[in-house]
Each structure stands twice: as C-alpha cells, then as structure tokens.
N, C-alpha and C positions, 0 to 999 in steps of 0.2 A: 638669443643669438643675433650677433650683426646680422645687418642687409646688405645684401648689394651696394644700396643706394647709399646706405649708410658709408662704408667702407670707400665709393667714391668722394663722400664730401672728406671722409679725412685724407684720402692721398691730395685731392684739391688744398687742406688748410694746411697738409705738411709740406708743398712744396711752398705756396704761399709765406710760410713761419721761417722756412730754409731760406728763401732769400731776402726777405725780410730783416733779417740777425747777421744774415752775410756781412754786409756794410757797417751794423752796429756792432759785431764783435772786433772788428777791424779796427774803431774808433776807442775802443775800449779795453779791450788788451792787448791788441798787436802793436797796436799804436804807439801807448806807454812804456811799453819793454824795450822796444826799438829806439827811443829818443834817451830813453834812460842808458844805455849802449853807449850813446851818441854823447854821451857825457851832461845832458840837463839834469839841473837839478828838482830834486823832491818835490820844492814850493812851487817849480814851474811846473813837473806831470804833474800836480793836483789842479793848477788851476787849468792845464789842458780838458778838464772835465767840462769847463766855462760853452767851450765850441759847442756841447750837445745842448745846449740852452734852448735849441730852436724844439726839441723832443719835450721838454718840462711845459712851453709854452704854445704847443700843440692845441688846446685847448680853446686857443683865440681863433682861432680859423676851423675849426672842426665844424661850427652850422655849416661853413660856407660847404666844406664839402660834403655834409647831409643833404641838402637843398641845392645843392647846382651839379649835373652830371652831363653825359650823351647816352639817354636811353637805348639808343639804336646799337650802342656798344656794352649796355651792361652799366649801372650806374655807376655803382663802388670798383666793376670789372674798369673801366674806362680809364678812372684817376689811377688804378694799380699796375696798369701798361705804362702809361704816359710817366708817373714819376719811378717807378722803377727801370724805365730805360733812359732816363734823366741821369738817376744814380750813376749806371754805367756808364756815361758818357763824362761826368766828372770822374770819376775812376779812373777811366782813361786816361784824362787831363792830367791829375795828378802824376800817375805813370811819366808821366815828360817833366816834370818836375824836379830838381834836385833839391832833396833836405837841405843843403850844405850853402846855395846860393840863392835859394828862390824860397826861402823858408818863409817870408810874407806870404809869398804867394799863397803856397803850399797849404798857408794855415785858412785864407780864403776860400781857399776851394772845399776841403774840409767842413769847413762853417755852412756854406754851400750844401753841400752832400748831406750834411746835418739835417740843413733845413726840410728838404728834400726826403730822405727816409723818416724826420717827425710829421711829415705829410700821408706817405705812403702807408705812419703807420696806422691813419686813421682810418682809411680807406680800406684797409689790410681784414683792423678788427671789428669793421662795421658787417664787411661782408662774412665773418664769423657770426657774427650773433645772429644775422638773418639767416645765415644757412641751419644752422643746429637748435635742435628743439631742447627744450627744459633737459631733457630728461638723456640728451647727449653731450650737454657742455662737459660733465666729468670726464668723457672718455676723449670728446673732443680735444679742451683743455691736455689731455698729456699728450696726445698728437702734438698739441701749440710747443709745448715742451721740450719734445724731440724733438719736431723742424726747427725748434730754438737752438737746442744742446748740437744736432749737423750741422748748423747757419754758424753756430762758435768753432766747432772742428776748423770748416772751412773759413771762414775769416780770423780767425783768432789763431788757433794752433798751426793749423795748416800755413796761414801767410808768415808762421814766422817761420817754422820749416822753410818755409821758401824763400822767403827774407834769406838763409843764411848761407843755402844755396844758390837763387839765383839773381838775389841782389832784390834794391827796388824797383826798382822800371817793369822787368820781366812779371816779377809776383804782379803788382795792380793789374797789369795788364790782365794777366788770370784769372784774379777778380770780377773782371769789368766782363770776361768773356763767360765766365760762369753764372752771372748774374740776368743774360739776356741768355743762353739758355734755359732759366731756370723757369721763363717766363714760358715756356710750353704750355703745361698743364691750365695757367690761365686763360692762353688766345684758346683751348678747346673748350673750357667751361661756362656755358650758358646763364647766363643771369635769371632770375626769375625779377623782373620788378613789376610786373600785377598788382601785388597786393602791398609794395610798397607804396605805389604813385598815389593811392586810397589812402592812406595812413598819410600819407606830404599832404595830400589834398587837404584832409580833414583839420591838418595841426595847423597848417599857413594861409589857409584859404586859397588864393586864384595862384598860388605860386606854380609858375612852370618847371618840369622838372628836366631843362634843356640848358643847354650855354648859351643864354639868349634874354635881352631882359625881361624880368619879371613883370607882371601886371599890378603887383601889389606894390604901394605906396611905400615913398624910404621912409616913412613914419612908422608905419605897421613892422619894416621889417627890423628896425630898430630898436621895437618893444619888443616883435619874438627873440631876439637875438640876446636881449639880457636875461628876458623872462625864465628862457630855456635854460641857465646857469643859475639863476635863481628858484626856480621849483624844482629840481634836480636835489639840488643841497638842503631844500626845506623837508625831501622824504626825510623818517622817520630813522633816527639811530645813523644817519647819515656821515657827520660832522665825526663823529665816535668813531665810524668803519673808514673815515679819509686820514682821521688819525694814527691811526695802527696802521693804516698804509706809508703813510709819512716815516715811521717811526723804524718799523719794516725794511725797508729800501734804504734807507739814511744808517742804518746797521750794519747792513749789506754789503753798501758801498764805501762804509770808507775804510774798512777790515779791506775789500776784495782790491781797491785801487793800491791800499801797500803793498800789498804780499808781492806783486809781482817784482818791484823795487828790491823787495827784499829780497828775494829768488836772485837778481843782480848781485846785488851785496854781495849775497852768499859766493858767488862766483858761479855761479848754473849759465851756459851758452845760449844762445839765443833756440836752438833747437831742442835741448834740455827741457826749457822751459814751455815752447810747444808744444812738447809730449806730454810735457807734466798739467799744464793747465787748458789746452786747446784740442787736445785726446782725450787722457784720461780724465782729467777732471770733468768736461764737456761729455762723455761715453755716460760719465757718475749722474751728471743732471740728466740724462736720456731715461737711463735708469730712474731715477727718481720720481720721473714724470709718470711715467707709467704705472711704476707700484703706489703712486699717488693718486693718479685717476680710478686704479681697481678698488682702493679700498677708500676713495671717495664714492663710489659710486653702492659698497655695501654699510658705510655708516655716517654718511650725510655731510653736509657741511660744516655745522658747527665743533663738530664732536675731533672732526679730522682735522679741522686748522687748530684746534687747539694742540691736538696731539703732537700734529707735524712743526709745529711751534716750537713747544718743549724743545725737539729734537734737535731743531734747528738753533736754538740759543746753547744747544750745549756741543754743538758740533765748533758755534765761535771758539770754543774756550781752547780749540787743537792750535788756534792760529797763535797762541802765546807760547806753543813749545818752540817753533825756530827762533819766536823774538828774544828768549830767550836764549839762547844759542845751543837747542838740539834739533840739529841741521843733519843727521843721518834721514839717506836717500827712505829709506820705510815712512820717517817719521812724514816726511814732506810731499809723498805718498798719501798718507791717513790722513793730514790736512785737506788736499786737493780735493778726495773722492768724498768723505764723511760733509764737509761743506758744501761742496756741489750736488751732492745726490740728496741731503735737506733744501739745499734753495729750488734743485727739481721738484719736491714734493709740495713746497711752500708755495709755489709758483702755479702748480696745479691749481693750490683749494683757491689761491686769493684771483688768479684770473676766470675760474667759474663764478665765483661770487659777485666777482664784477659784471662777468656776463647777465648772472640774476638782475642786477642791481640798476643796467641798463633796459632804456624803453625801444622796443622795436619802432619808434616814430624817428626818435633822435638817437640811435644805436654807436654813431660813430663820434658824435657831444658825449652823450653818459659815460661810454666808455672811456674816452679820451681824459677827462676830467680824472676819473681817477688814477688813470694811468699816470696821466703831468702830476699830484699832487706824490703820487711815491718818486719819480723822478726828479721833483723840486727836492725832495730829502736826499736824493744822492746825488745831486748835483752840490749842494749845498756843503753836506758831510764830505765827499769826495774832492772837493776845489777845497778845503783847509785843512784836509788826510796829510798832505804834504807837511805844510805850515807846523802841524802841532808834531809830524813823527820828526820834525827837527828840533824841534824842541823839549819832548820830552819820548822820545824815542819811540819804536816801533809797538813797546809794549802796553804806551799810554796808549796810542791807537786802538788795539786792537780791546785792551781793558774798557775805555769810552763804548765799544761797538760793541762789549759784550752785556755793557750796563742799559743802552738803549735799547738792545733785545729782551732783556727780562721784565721793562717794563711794558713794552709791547705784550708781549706773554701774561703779563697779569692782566692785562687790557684786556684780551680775548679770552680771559678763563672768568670775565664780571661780567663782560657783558653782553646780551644776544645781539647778532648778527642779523 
C-alpha cells in the first residue's frame, strides 16, 4: 500500500515533470508543425532539432549544478525556481516576437530557452533520485511519465490548439503564465539536504555547498570534474547500457520528427493535429507510463525492457502504413496511440534504470550523462530526418528508424543490465 508520504513525493515529481515538458513539447512538436504551416522546408525543421543541442550537452555543466546551490532555499529546489521562472520569462519574450520579421531573433531566444530548460533539467532529476527510494523509482518513474505525457498535452497539443485559435502571441503568453503557476507545488516543498551536504562533503572535501567561492583548489576541482565523467562510464556494462540508450532515442526521433511533416502533407489542420498527437497520442504515453511502472514493479527490470522493447520496435513498423499512403483517420489513430503508449512504457523502464545506475553523491552528473547520450542520438537522427525524407521519402525514414530498433532489441535481449 502507498503512503502518505509516499503519494506526496509523487504529486511533487508530477508537477515538477508537467512543467518540465511544458517548454520541451513546445520545441518539439508545436514548434515543427507550426513552421512547417509556414511553408519551411523538411531539411530546415530537421535541422530546427539543432537549437535543443544545449539539452544533448547538458552534461558539461551538471557537476557545476551538483556542487553549487543556496541551501537556505533547498539545493536542487533553488536552481528549479530560478531557471524555471527564467523559462517563463523568455516565453514571454518570444510572445512579442513575430515568426514573419524577427525570425533571427525568434530563433535566439529559443536557443536560449533551450539552454535554460537543459539546465532546469538537471536539477529537476537530481532532486528525483534523492527524493525516491530503490524500491519507488518504478512507480515513481510512471508519475515522470505522465507529468511528461500533461507537460506534452499542454505544450504540444494544446499550444497548437491555440495556435489555430488564438494566434502566436496570445498562446506563449499561456505558456509563460502556466508555467509560473506550475511552480506552486515547489515554493511548498521542503528540501531535505542533511544527508546530502555529507555525501558533497565526503566526494569534494572542503567544498561549500553555497553560491560562494569554494575553499578547494581549482586544481582539485579540475580533477573532480573529469574524474566524475570518468568513473561513472568505467562502471561495469556501462558503455553497453549508453549504447542502447543512443540507439533508443535516435529511433525515436527521427520516425517521431517526420510524422508530424507528414500529418501536413497529408493535409490534417493545425488543430487536427493537436488532437491527434498532443491529446491523444500524449493521453497514450500517460497510459503507458503507468501500466509500465505496474508491471515494472511485478517483473523487474531486465525482463520488462526487454518486453516493452519488442513492443516498441513493432509499434515503428505502424508509421510505414501513412508513408505509404494509408491516410484513413483510424489508421493515423493506431499510429499515434500504439507508438506513444510503447515509448510511455520504454520511457518508464529506461528512466528507472537510469535512476539505478545513478550515485546519490553525483545524482544530477550520472543522470544527466545518460540522459545527453540518448538525446545526442536524436538530435543527431532527428537534424538529417529532414535531409534523407527528401531524398528518399518518408518511407526510407521511417524503414532506417525501424532498423535501429531492432538492433537495439537484440542489444537488450544479450545482454544484462
């Protein structure tokens, strides 16, 4: 039976995840669909993926945020105020923005925002891993899930909904005002950093855990700083589990960055396509999440990413029935929910594993590391999705992204985790 206690850290991690995804579904599907409208071409929304570069390279700055906070505010709580009402405030900005004459700009501030929620999100899943014990990442995890799959409702489907209604300007602004409410649930949640400051203590020695300079030599802190990316990747089977994360996400993404393109093609409205990928397809990954975390939580790790694997390499194989040209609304349906409620269940096992696979000394580095190494794969995959569905159409796409699934899938059915 849940606890109390229990059932408060997950409404804390669901609002947390909800705006978290707000910003990044914004950049990732609304974004795309809306420019693609707008008459840009293919090879340019792929290489629009370029802008989340600051999220893949997250990685470089993650000690700084493990080792430098305001205690007095909550370590991880302190960076998750500060750059999420950052966020908002470039939202805003954007909002005054026109696509049509300040598109420089436009793309700046973006980049911006980028950089800014690949910050927020280390801070985000450091203060997950401290809060949830072993033995609630599973259920945890489909919480992350669903505040994922509302965070894409609302940034994704919902902004194009509104997109088509109330224009640009009005929608950000939405955004910008839904995202400093969302922060509630934070400014009430108490940090615990006790037995954090013990654990900094012990890894850094004299390091302070203040905005304030340290007492430790920039020689020391120079060799913790590579050390920490270096005995991380020397754990065992390591190299093997960042691979299949790569392989994973780079799958993922460059199937998920067409389809929307394609959904244009086809001629589907900008609200059409909200409904279809930023509802229901987002409602499918909520779903997913959840019956992911239950029966992660009755047959363990290994056994369920393998499973949820399979499922998910054969849910790709839906995305070749529109490239092919069956574009009946059912079909484009059973794409939407069958993909999305696999990448909810896939999304479960591998962000619990990651949690495993993370040190509660350097919680918001281990994770992060792996997090950037799946997003180098879809950024990567995703910025030439474009390039090659020009060249050899929607079908090569989607055939490439069903081929790097199934060897992922053999990956995890050789080897333990």
């Amino acid at each position: 039976m849940i606890s109390i206690k229990s059932l408060k850290k997950f409404g804390l991690l669901g609002s947390l995840y909800v705006s978290q995804f707000m910003p990044f579904w914004f950049l990732y599907q609304a974004l795309p669909v809306f420019m693609r409208q707008q008459g840009l071409s293919l090879k340019t929304i792929g290489l629009l993926q370029l802008l989340a570069l600051p999220v893949a390279l997250n990685f470089l700055w993650s000690p700084l945020i493990d080792r430098y906070g305001f205690t007095r505010w909550g370590h991880y709580r302190f960076w998750i105020i500060c750059f999420q009402l950052l966020i908002a405030g470039m939202t805003a900005i954007c909002a005054l923005l026109s696509v049509e004459h300040n598109f420089t700009a436009l793309l700046i501030s973006i980049a911006v925002i980028s950089f800014l929620c690949a910050t927020l999100d280390i801070a985000t899943d450091a203060l997950a891993i401290n809060l949830l014990k072993p033995h609630e990442r599973g259920l945890g995890n489909s919480v992350q899930s669903v505040g994922g799959s509302l965070g894409a409702v609302i940034g994704g489907g919902g902004m194009l909904i509104l997109f088509n209604r109330w224009g640009w300007s009005a929608t950000l602004q939405t955004l910008a005002l839904i995202m400093v409410v969302a922060l509630l649930p934070v400014f009430w949640h108490q940090e615990n950093v006790g037995n954090r400051q013990m654990v900094v203590d012990k890894q850094y020695g004299n390091f302070t855990d203040k905005l304030s300079t340290s007492s430790t030599s920039p020689t020391k802190l120079s060799a913790s700083y590579f050390n920490t990316f270096i005995d991380f990747c020397r754990k065992p089977g390591m190299l093997n589990w960042l691979l299949i994360l790569l392989l994973y996400s780079a799958s993922t993404q460059m199937a998920a960055t067409m389809y929307p393109p394609l959904l244009v093609d086809i001629g589907l409205s900008l609200s059409e396509i909200g409904w279809l990928l930023g509802v229901i397809g987002a409602s499918a990954s909520a779903l997913g999440g959840i019956v992911g975390g239950l029966i992660l939580f009755s047959w363990g790790r290994k056994r369920s990413l393998f499973v949820f694997s399979l499922l998910w390499a054969m849910a790709i194989t839906t995305y070749l029935l529109p490239a092919f040209g069956v574009i009946s609304l059912p079909i484009l349906y059973l794409v939407a929910i069958s993909t999305f409620f696999t990448i909810g269940i896939m999304n479960t096992a591998t962000f619990t594993i990651m949690m495993d696979k993370s040190s509660l000394e350097t919680p918001g580095t281990d994770y992060t590391i792996q997090s950037s190494v799946g997003i180098l794969g879809s950024l990567g995959t995703g910025s030439v999705s474009g390039l090659i569905a020009e060249v050899i159409g929607y079908q090569g796409v989607f055939a490439i992204s069903l081929a790097m699934a199934i060897i992922s899938v053999l990956m995890i059915a050789k080897r333990t985790l």
